[in-house]
Legacy VTK file of the C-alpha trace (Angstrom):
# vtk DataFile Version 3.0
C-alpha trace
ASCII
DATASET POLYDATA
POINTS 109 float
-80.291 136.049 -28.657
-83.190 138.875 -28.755
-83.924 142.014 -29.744
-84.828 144.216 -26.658
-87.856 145.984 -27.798
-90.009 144.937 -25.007
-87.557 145.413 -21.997
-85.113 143.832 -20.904
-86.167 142.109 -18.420
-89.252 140.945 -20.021
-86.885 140.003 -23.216
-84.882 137.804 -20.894
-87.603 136.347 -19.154
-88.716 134.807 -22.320
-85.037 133.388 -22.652
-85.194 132.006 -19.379
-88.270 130.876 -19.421
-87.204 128.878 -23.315
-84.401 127.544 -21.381
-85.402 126.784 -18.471
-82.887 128.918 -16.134
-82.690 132.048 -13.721
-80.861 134.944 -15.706
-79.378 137.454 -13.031
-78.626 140.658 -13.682
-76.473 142.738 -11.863
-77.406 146.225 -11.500
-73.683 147.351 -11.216
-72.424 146.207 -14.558
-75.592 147.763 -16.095
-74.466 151.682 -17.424
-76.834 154.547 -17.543
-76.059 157.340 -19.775
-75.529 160.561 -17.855
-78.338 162.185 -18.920
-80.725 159.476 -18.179
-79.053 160.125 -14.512
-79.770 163.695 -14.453
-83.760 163.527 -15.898
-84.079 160.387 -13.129
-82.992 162.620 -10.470
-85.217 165.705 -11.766
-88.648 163.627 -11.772
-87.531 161.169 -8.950
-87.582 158.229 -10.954
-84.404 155.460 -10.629
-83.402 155.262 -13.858
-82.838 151.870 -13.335
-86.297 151.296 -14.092
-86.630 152.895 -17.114
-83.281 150.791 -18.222
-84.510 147.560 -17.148
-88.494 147.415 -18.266
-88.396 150.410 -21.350
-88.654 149.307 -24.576
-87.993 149.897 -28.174
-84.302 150.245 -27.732
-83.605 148.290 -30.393
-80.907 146.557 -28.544
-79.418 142.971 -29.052
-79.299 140.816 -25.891
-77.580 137.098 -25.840
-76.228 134.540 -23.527
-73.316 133.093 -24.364
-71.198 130.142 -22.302
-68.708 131.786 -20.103
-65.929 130.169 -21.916
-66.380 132.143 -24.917
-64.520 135.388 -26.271
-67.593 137.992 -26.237
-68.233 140.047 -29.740
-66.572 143.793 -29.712
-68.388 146.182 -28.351
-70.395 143.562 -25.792
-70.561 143.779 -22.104
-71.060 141.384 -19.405
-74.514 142.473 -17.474
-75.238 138.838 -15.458
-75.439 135.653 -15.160
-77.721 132.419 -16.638
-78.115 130.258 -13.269
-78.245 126.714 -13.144
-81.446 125.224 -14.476
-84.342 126.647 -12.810
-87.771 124.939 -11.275
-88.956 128.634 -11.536
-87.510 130.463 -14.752
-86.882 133.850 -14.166
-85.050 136.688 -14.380
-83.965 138.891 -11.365
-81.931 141.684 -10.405
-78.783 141.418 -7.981
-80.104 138.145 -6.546
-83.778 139.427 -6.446
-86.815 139.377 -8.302
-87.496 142.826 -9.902
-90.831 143.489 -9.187
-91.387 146.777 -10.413
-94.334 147.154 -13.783
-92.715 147.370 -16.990
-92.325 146.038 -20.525
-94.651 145.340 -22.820
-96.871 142.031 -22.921
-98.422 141.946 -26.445
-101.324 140.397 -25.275
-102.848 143.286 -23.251
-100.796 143.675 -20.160
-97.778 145.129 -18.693
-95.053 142.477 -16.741
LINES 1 110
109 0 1 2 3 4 5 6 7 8 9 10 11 12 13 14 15 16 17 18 19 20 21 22 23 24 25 26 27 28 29 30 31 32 33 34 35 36 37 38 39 40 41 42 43 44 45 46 47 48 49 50 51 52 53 54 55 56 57 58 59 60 61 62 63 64 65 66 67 68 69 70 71 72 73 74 75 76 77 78 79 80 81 82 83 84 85 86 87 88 89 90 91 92 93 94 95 96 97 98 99 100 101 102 103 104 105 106 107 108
């Protein structure tokens, strides 16, 4: 479990990279307020991105075995893959490779 104030996929990459696993996300499962939508589409920018490398949300994210009765309110959003030679996280089968989140050592992921 982890806070998300660094993104989330750079969050999750430091879970995968802990455990040793590829964490998949999958873009469709993922929701984007409305809003976020409309100011995406008014600049040009897929909010996607924002959702997936912002920070500061103050957000929880966990894994948790598949057998297991989530907490209310939680939502499904991917996957933790077999253990993984390469840790990572990607997005719908592919690595995200897009800047974002925040490195606290100087530079951006």
């Amino acid at each position: 479990m982890c806070d998300v104030s660094d993104g989330l996929i750079a969050d999750l990459g430091h879970i995968a990279e802990a455990s040793k696993v590829r964490i998949d996300l999958r873009s469709g499962l993922i929701d984007i307020p409305t809003q976020m939508n409309d100011i995406g589409q008014a600049v040009g920018v897929d909010p996607m991105q924002w959702v997936l490398t912002g920070g500061e949300d103050h957000a929880i994210v966990a894994t948790f075995p598949p057998d297991v009765k989530l907490p209310a309110r939680w939502k499904v959003i991917g996957e933790v893959l077999h253990p993984s030679a390469l840790p990572q996280v990607t997005v719908d089968g592919a690595p995200w490779h897009s800047v974002g989140g925040w490195d606290h050592f100087g530079e951006t992921e």
